[in-house]
C-alpha positions, -999 to 999 in steps of 0.1 A, spaced: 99 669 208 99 641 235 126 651 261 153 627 275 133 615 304 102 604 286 127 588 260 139 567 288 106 560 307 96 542 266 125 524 264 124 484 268 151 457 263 151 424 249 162 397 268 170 362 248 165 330 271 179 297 261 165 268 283 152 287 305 189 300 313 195 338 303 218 342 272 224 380 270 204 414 268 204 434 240 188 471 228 174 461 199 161 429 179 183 433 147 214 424 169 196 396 185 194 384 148 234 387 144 240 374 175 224 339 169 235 320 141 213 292 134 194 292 100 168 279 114 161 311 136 140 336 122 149 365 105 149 401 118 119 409 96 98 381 109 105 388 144 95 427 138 58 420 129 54 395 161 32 412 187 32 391 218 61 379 239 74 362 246 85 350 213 93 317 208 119 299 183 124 264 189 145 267 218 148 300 222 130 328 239 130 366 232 115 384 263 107 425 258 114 439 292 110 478 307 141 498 313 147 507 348 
């Protein structure tokens, strides 16, 4: 059982960037995918099995940040 502070110190954010200008922050890539609503942006399944980030889509970018 993983206590409350190591549940914190493992928690990241994702922060979606939009010309280089930050959009909004969010807790979890599913609501970045509801949040954005352009066809052409990738689905929430697509984005799950990306490993690097940033991730790019056309002009926007998802960064994965640490939670202080």
């Amino acid at each position: 059982m993983t206590t409350y502070k190591e549940r914190k110190e493992n928690q990241y954010n994702y922060v979606l960037v939009k010309d280089d200008i930050v959009i909004a922050t969010f807790g979890n890539l599913r609501k970045i995918t509801e949040f954005i609503k352009d066809e052409n942006f990738p689905s929430y399944w697509t984005l799950v099995r990306k490993k690097e980030y940033p991730i790019l889509a056309s002009e926007w970018k998802i960064f994965k940040v640490k939670h202080y």
